[in-house]
C-alpha positions as CSV (number, residue, x, y, z in Angstrom):
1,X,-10.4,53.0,-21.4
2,X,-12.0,49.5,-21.9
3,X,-11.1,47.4,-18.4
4,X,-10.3,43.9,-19.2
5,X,-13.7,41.5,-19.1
6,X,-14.9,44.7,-21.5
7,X,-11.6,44.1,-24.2
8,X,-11.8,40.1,-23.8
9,X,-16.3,40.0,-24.2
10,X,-15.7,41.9,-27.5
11,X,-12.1,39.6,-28.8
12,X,-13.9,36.6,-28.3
13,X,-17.1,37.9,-30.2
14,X,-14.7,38.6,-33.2
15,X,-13.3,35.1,-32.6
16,X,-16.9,33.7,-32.8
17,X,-17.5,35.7,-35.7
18,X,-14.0,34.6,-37.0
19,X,-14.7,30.9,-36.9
20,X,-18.0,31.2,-39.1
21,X,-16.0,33.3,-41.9
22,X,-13.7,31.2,-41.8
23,X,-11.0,33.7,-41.0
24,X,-8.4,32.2,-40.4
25,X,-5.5,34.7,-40.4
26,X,-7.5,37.0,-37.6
27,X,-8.4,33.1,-35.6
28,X,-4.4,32.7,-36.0
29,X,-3.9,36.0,-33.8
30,X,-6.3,35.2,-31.2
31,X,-6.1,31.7,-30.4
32,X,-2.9,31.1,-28.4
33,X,0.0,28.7,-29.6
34,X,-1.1,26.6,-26.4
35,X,-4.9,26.5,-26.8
36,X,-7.2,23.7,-25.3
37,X,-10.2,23.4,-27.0
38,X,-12.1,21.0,-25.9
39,X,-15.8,20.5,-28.0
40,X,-18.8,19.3,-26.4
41,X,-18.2,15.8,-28.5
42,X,-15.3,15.7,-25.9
43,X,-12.9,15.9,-28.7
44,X,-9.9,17.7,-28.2
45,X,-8.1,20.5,-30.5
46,X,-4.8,21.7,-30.5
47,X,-5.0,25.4,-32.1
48,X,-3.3,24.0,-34.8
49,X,-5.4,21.3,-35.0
50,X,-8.2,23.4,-35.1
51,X,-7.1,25.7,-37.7
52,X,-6.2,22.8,-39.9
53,X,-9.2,20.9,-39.4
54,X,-11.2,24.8,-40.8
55,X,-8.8,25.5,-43.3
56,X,-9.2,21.4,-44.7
57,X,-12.8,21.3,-44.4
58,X,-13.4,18.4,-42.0
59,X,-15.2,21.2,-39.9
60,X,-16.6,24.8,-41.0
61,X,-19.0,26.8,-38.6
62,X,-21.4,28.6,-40.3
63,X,-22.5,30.3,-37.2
64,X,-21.8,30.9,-33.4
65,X,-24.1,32.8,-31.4
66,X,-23.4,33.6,-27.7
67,X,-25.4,34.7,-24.6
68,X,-25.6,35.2,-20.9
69,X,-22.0,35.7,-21.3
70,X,-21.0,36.9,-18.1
71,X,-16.4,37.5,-17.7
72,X,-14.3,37.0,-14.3
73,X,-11.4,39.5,-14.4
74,X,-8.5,37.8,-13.0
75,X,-6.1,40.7,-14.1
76,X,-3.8,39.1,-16.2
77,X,-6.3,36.4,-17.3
78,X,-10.8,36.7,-18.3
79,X,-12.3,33.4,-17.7
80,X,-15.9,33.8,-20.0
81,X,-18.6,31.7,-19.1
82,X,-22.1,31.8,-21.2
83,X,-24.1,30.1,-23.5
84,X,-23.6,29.6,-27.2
85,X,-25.8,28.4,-30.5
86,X,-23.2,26.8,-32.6
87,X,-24.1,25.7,-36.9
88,X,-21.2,23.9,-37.9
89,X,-21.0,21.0,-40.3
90,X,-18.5,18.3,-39.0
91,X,-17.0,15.2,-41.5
92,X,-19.4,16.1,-43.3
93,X,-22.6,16.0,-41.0
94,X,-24.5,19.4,-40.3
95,X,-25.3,20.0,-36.4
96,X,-27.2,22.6,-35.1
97,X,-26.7,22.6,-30.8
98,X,-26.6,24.4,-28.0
99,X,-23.7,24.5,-25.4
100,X,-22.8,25.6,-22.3
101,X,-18.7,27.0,-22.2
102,X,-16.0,28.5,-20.3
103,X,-13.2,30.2,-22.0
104,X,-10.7,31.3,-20.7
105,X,-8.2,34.6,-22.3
106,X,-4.5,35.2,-21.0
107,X,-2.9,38.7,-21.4
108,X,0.6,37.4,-22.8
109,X,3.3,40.2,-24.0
110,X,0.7,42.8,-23.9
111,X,-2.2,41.3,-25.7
112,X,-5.2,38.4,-25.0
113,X,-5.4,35.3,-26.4
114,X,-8.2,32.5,-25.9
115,X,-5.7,29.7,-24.1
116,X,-9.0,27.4,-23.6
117,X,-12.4,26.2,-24.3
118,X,-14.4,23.8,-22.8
119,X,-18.1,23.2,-24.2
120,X,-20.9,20.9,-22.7
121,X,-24.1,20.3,-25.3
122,X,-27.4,21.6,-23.9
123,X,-30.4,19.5,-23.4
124,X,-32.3,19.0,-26.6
């Protein structure tokens, strides 16, 4: 049986994978109703917010690529921290950047949800 940094490393790679096929039904089941995701422009998304801002247009990913993810098993929550290569065309202006992030995955009524993000851009 999977122990818990295992299950959360490979939910948020389908959530990575998620966010550049624009899926929105699976990104609806993992992000939780409380989500904090905060981008490494310092803007702040709701999960709403984020969906609708995907589903709109205003921002689509066409890739997120992590490493050196390493995961802290807290038992009933994963905090993730790693490195990611994020594509993602935003109000219309395509960015290509590198970030530094901690998520963060809380077991709720027997399954994980991501209930934060925080990014910080990388050096060019």
């Amino acid at each position: 049986m999977a122990n818990n940094a295992d299950t959360v490393l490979e939910l948020d790679r389908k959530r990575m994978q998620a966010m550049s096929d624009k899926d929105l039904a699976t990104l609806d089941s993992l992000l939780a109703d409380d989500l904090i995701y905060t981008h490494s422009s310092a803007r702040v998304d709701s999960k709403q917010s984020l969906i609708a801002n995907m589903k709109s247009g205003a921002t689509v990913y066409s890739s997120i690529e992590s490493s050196e993810v390493k995961a802290q098993d807290l038992g009933d929550a994963v905090v993730l921290t790693g490195v990611a290569w994020i594509k993602v065309a935003s109000q219309g202006k395509q960015l290509d950047f590198g970030v530094r992030f901690t998520d963060a995955y809380a077991k709720r009524g027997g399954r994980w949800q991501m209930v934060a993000w925080q990014s910080t851009r990388l050096p060019a």
